[in-house]
mmCIF file of the protein (N, C-alpha, C, O) and its ligand, coordinates in Angstrom:
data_MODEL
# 
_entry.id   MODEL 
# 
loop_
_entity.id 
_entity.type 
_entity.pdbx_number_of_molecules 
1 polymer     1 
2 non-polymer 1 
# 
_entity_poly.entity_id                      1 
_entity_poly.type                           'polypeptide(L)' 
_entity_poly.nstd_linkage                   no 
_entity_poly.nstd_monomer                   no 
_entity_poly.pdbx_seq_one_letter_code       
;(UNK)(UNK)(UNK)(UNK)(UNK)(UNK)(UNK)(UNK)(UNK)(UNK)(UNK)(UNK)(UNK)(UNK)(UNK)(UNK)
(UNK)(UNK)(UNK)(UNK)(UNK)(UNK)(UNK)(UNK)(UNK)(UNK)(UNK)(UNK)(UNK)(UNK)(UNK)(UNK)
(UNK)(UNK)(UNK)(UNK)(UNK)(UNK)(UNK)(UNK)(UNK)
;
_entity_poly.pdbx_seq_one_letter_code_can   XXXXXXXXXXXXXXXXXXXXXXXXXXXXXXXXXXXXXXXXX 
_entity_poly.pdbx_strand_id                 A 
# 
loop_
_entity_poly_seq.entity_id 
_entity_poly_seq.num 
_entity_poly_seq.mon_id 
_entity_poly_seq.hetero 
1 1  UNK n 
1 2  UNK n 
1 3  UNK n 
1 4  UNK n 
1 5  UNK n 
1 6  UNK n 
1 7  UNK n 
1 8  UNK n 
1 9  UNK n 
1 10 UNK n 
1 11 UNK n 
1 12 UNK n 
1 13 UNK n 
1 14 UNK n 
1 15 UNK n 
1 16 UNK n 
1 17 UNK n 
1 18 UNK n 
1 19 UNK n 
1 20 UNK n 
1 21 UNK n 
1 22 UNK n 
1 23 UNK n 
1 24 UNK n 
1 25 UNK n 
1 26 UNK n 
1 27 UNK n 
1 28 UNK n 
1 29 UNK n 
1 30 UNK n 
1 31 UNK n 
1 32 UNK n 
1 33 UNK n 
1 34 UNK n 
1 35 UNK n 
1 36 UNK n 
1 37 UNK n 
1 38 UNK n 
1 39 UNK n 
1 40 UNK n 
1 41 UNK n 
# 
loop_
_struct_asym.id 
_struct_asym.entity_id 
A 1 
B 2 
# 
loop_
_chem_comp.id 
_chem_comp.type 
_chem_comp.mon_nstd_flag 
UNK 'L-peptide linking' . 
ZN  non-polymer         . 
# 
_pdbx_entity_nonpoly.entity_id   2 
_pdbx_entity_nonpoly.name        ? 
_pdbx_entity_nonpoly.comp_id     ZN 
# 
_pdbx_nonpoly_scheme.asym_id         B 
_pdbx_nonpoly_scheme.entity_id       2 
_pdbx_nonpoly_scheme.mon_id          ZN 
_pdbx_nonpoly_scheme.ndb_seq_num     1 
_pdbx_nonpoly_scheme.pdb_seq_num     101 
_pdbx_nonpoly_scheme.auth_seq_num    101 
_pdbx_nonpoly_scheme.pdb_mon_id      ZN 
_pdbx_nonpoly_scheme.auth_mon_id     ZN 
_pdbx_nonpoly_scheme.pdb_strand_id   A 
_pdbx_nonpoly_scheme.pdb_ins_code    . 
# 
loop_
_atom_site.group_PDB 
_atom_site.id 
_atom_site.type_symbol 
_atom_site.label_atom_id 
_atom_site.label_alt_id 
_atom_site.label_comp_id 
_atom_site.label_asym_id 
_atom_site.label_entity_id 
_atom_site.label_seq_id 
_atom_site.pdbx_PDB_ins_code 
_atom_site.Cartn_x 
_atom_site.Cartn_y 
_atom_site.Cartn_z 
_atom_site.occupancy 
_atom_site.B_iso_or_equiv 
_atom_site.pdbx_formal_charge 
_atom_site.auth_seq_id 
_atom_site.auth_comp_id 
_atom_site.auth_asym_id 
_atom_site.auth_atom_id 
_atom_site.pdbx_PDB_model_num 
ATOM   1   N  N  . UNK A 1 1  ? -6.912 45.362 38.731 1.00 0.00 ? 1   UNK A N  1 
ATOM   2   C  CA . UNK A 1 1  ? -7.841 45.112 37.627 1.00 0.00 ? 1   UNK A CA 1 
ATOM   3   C  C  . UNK A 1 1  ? -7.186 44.171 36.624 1.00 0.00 ? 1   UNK A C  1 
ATOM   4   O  O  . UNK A 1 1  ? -6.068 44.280 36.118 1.00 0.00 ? 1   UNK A O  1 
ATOM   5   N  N  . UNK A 1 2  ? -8.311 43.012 36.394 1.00 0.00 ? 2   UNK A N  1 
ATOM   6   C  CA . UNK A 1 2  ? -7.085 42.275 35.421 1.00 0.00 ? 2   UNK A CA 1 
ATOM   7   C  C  . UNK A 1 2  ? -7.724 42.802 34.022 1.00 0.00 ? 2   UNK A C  1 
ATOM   8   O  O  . UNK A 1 2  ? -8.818 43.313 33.781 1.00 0.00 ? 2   UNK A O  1 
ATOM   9   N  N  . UNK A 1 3  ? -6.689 42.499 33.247 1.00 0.00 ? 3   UNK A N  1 
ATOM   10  C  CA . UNK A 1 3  ? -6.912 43.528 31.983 1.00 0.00 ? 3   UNK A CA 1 
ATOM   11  C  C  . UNK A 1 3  ? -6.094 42.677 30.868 1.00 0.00 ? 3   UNK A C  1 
ATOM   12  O  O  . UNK A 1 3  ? -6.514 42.800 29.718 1.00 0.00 ? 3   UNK A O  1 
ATOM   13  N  N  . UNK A 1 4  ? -4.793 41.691 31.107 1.00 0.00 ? 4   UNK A N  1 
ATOM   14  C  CA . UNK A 1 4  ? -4.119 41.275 30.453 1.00 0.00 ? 4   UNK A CA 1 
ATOM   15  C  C  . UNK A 1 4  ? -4.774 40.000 29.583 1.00 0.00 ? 4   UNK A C  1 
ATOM   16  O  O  . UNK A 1 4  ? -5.113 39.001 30.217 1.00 0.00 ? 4   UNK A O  1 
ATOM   17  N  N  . UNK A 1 5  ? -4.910 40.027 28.476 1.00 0.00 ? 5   UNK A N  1 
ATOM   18  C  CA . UNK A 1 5  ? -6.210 39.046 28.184 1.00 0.00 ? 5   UNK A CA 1 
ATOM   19  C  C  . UNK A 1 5  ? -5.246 38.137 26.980 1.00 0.00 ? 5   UNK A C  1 
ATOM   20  O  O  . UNK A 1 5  ? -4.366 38.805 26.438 1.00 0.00 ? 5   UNK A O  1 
ATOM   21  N  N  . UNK A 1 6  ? -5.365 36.748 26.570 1.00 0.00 ? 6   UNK A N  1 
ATOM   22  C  CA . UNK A 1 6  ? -4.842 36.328 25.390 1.00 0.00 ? 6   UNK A CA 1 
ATOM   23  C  C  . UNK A 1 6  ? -5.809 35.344 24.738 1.00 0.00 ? 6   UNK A C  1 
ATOM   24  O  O  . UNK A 1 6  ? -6.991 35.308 25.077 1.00 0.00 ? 6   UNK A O  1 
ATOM   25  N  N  . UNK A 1 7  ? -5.498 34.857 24.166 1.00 0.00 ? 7   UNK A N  1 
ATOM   26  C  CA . UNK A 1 7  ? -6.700 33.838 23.364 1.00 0.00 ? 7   UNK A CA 1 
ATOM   27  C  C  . UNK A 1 7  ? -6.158 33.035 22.556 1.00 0.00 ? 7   UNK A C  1 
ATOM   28  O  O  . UNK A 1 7  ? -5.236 33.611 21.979 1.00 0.00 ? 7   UNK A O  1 
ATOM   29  N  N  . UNK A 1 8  ? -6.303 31.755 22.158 1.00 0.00 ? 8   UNK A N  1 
ATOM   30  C  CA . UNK A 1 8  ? -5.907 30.601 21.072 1.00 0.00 ? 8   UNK A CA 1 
ATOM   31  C  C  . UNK A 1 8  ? -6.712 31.263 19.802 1.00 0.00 ? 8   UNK A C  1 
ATOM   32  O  O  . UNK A 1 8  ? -7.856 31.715 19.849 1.00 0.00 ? 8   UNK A O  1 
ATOM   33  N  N  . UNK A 1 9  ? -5.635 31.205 18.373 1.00 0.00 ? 9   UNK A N  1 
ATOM   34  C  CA . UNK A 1 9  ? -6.239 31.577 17.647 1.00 0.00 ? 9   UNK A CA 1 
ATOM   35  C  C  . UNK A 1 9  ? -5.291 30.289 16.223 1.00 0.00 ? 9   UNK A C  1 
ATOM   36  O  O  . UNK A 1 9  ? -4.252 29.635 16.311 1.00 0.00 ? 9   UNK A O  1 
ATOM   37  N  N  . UNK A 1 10 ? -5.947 30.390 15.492 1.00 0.00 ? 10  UNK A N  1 
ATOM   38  C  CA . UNK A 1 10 ? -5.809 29.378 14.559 1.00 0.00 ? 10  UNK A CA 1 
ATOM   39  C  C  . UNK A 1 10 ? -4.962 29.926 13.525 1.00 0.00 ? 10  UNK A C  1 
ATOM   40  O  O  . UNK A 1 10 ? -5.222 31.003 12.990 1.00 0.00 ? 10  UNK A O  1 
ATOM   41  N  N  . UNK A 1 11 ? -3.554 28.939 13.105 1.00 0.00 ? 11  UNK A N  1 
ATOM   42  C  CA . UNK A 1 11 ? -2.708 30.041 12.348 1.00 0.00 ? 11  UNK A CA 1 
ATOM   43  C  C  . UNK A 1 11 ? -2.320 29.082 11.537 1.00 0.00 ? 11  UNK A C  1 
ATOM   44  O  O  . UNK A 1 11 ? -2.146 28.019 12.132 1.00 0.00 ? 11  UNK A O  1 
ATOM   45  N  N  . UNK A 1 12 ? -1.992 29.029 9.716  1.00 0.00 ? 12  UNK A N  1 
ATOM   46  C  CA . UNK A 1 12 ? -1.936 28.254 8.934  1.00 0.00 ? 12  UNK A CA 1 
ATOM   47  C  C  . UNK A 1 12 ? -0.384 29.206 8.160  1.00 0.00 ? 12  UNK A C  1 
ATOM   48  O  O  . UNK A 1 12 ? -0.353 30.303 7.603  1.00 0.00 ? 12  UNK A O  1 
ATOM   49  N  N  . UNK A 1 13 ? 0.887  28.071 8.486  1.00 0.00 ? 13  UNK A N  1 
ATOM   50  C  CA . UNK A 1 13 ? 2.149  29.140 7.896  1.00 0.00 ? 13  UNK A CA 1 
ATOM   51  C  C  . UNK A 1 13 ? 2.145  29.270 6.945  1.00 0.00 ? 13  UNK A C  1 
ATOM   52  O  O  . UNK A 1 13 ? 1.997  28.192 6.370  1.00 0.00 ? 13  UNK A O  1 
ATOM   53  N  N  . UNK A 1 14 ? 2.255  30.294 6.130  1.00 0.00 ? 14  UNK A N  1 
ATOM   54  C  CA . UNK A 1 14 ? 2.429  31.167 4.468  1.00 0.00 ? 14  UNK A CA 1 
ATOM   55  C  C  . UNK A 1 14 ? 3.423  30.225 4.085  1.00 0.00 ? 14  UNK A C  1 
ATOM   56  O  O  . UNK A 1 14 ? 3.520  29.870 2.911  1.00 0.00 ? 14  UNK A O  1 
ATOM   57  N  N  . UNK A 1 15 ? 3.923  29.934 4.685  1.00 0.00 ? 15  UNK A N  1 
ATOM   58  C  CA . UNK A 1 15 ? 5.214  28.940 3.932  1.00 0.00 ? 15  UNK A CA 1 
ATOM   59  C  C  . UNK A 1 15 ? 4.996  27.807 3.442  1.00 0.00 ? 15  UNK A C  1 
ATOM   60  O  O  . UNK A 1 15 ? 5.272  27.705 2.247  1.00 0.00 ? 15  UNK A O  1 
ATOM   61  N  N  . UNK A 1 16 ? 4.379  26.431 4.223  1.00 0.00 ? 16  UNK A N  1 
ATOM   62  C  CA . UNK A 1 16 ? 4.209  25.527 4.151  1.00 0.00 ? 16  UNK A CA 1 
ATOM   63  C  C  . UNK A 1 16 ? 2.720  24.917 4.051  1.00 0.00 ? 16  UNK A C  1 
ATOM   64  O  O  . UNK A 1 16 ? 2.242  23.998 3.386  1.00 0.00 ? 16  UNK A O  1 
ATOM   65  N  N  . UNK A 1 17 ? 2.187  25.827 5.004  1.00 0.00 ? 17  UNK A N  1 
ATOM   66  C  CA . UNK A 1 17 ? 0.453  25.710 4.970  1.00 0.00 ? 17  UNK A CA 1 
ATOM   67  C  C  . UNK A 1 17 ? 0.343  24.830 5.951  1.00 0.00 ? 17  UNK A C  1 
ATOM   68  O  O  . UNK A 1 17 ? -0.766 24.354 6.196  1.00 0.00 ? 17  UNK A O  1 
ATOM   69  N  N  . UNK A 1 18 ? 1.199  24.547 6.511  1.00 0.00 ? 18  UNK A N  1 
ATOM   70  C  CA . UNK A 1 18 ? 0.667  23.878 8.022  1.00 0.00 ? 18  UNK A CA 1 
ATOM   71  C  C  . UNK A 1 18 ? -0.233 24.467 9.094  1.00 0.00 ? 18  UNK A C  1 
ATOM   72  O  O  . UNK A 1 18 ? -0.171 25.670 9.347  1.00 0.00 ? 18  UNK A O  1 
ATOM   73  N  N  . UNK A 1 19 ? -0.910 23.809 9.610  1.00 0.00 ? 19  UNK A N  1 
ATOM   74  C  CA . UNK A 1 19 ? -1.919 24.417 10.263 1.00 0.00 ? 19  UNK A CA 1 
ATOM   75  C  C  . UNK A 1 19 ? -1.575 24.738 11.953 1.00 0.00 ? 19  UNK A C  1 
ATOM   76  O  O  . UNK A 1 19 ? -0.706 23.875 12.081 1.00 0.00 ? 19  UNK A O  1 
ATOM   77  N  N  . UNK A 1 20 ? -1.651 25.299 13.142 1.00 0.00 ? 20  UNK A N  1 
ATOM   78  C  CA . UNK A 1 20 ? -0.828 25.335 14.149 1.00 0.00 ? 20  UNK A CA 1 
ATOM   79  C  C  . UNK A 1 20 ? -1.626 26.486 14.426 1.00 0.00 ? 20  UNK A C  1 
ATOM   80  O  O  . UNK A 1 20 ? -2.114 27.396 13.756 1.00 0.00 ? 20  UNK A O  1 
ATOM   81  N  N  . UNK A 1 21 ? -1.596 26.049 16.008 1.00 0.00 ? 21  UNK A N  1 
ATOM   82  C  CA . UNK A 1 21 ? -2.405 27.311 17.204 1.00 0.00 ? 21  UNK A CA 1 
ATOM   83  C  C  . UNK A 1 21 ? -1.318 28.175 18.055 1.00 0.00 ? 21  UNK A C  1 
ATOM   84  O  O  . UNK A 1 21 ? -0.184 27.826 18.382 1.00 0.00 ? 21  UNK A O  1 
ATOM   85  N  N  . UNK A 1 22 ? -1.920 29.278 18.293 1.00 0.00 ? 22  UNK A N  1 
ATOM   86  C  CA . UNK A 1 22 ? -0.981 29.624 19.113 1.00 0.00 ? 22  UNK A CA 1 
ATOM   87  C  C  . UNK A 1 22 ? -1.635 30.655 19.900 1.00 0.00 ? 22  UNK A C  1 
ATOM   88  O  O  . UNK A 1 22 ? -2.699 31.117 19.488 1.00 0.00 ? 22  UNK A O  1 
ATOM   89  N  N  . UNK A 1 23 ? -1.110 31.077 21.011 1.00 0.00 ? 23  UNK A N  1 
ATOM   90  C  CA . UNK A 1 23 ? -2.060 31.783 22.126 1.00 0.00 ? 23  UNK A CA 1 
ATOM   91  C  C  . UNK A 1 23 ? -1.293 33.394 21.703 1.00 0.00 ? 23  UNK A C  1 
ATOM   92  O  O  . UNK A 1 23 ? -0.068 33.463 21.809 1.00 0.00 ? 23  UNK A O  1 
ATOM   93  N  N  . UNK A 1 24 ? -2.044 34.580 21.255 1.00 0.00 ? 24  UNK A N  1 
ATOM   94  C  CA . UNK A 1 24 ? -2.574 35.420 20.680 1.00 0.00 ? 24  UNK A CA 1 
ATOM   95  C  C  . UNK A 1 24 ? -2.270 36.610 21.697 1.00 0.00 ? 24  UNK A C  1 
ATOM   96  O  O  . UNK A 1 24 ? -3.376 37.151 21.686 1.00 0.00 ? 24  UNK A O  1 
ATOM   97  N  N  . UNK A 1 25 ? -1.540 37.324 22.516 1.00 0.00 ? 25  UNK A N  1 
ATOM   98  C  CA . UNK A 1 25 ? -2.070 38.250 23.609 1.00 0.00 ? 25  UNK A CA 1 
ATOM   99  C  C  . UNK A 1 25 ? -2.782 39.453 23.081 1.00 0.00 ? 25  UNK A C  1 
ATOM   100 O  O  . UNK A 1 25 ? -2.051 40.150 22.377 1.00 0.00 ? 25  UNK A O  1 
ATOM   101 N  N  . UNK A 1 26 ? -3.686 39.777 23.187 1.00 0.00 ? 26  UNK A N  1 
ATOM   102 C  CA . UNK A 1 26 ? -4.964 40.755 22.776 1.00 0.00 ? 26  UNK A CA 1 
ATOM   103 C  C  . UNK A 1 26 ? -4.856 41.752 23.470 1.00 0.00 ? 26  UNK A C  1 
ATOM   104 O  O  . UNK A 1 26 ? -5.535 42.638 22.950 1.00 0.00 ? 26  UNK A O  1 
ATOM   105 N  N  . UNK A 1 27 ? -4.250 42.190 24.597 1.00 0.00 ? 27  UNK A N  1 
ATOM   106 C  CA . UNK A 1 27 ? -3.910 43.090 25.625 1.00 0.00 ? 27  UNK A CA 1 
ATOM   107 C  C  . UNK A 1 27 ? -3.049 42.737 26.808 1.00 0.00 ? 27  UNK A C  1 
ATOM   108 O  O  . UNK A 1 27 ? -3.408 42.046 27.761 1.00 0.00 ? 27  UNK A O  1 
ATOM   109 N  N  . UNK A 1 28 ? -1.882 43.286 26.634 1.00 0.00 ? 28  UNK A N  1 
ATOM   110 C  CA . UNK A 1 28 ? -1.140 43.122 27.920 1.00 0.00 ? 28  UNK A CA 1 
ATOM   111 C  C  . UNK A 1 28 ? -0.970 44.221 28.473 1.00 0.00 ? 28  UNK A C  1 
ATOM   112 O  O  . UNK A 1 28 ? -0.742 45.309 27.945 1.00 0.00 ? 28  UNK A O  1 
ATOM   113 N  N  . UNK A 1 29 ? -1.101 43.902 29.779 1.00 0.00 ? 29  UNK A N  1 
ATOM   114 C  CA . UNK A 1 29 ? -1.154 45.644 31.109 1.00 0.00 ? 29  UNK A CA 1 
ATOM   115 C  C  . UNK A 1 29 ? 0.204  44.909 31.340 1.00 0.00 ? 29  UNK A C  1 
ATOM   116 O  O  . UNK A 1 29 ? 0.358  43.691 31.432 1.00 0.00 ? 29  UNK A O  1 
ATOM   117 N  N  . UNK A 1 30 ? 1.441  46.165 31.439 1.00 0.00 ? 30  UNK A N  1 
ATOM   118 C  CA . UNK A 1 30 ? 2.720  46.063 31.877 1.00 0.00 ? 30  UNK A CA 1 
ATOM   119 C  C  . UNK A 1 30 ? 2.530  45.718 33.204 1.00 0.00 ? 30  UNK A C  1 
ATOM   120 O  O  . UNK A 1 30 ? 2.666  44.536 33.522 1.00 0.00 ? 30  UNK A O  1 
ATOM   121 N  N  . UNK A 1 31 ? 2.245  46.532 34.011 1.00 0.00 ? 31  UNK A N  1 
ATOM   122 C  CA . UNK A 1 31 ? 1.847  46.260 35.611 1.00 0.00 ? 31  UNK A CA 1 
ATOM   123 C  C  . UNK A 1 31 ? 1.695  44.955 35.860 1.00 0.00 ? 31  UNK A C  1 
ATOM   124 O  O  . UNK A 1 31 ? 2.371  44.284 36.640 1.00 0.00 ? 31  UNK A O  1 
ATOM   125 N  N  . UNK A 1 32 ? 0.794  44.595 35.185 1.00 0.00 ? 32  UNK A N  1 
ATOM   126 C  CA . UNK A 1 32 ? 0.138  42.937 35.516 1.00 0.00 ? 32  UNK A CA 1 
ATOM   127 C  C  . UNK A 1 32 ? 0.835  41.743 35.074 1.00 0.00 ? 32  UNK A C  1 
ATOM   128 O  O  . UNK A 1 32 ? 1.000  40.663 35.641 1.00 0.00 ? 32  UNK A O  1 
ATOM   129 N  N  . UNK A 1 33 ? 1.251  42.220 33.805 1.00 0.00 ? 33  UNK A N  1 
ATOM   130 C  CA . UNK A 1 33 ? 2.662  41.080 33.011 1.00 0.00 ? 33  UNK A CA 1 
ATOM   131 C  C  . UNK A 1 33 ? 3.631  41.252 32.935 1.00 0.00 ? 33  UNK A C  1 
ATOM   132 O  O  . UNK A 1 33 ? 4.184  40.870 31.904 1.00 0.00 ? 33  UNK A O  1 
ATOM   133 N  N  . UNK A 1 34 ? 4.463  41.964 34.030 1.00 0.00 ? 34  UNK A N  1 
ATOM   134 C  CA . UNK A 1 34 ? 5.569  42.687 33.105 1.00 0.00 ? 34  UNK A CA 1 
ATOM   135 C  C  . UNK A 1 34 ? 6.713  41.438 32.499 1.00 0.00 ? 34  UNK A C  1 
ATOM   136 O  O  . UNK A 1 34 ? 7.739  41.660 31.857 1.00 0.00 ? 34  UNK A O  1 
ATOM   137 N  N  . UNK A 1 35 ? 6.309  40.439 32.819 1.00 0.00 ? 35  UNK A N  1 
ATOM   138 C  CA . UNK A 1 35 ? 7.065  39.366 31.982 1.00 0.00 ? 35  UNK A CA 1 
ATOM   139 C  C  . UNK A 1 35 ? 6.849  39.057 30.234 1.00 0.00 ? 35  UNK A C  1 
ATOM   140 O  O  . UNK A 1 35 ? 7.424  38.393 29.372 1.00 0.00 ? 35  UNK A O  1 
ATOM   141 N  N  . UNK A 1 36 ? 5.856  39.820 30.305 1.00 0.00 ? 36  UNK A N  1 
ATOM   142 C  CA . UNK A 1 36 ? 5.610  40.266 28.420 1.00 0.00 ? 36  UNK A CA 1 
ATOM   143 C  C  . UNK A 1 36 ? 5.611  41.589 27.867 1.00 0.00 ? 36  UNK A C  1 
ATOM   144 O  O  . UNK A 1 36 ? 5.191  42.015 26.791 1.00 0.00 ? 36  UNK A O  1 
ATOM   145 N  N  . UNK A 1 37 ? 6.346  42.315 29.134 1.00 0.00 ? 37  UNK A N  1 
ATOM   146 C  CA . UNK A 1 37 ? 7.338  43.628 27.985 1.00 0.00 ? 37  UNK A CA 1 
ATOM   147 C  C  . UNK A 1 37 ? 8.525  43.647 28.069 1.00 0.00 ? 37  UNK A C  1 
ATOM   148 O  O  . UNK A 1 37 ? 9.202  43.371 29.060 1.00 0.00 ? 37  UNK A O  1 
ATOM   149 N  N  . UNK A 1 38 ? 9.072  44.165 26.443 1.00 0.00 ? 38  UNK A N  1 
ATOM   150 C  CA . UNK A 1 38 ? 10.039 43.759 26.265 1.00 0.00 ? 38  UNK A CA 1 
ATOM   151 C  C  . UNK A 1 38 ? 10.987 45.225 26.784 1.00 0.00 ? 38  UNK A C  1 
ATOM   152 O  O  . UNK A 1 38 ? 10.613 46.331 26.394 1.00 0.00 ? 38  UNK A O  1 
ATOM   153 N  N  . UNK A 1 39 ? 12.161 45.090 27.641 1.00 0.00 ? 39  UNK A N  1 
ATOM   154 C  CA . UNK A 1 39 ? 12.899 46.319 28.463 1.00 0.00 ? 39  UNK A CA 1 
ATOM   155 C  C  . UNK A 1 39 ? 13.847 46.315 27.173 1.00 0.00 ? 39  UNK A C  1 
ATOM   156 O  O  . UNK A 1 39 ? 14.705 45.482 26.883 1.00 0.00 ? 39  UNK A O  1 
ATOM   157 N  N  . UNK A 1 40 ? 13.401 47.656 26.361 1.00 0.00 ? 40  UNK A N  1 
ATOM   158 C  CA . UNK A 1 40 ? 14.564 47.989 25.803 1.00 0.00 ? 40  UNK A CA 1 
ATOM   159 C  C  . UNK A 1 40 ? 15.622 48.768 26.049 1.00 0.00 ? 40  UNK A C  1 
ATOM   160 O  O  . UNK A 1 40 ? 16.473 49.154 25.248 1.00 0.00 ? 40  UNK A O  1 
ATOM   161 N  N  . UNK A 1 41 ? 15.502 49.052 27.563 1.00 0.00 ? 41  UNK A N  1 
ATOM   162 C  CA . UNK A 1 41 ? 16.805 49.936 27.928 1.00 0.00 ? 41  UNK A CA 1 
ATOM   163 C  C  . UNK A 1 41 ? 18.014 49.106 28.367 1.00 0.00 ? 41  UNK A C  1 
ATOM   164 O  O  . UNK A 1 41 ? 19.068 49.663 28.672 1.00 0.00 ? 41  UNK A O  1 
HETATM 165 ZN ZN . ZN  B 2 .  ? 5.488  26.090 8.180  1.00 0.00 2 101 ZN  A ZN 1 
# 
């Protein structure tokens, strides 16, 4: 089942106010990504 979903979302830095996209992950299934959890053991 794919389930791992991300999305472009529009991001303006508190710092400078530059404006800049960046892809968002909205749900990651370990199973399916496990290249986007982080192994803290
Ligand atoms: Zn900035």
């Amino acid at each position: 089942m794919r389930v791992s979903l991300s999305r472009p979302v529009a991001l303006i830095c508190p710092h400078c106010g530059h404006a800049f996209q960046a892809d968002v992950w909205v749900v990651v299934h370990a199973a399916e990504r496990p290249d986007l959890v982080v192994d803290n053991g």
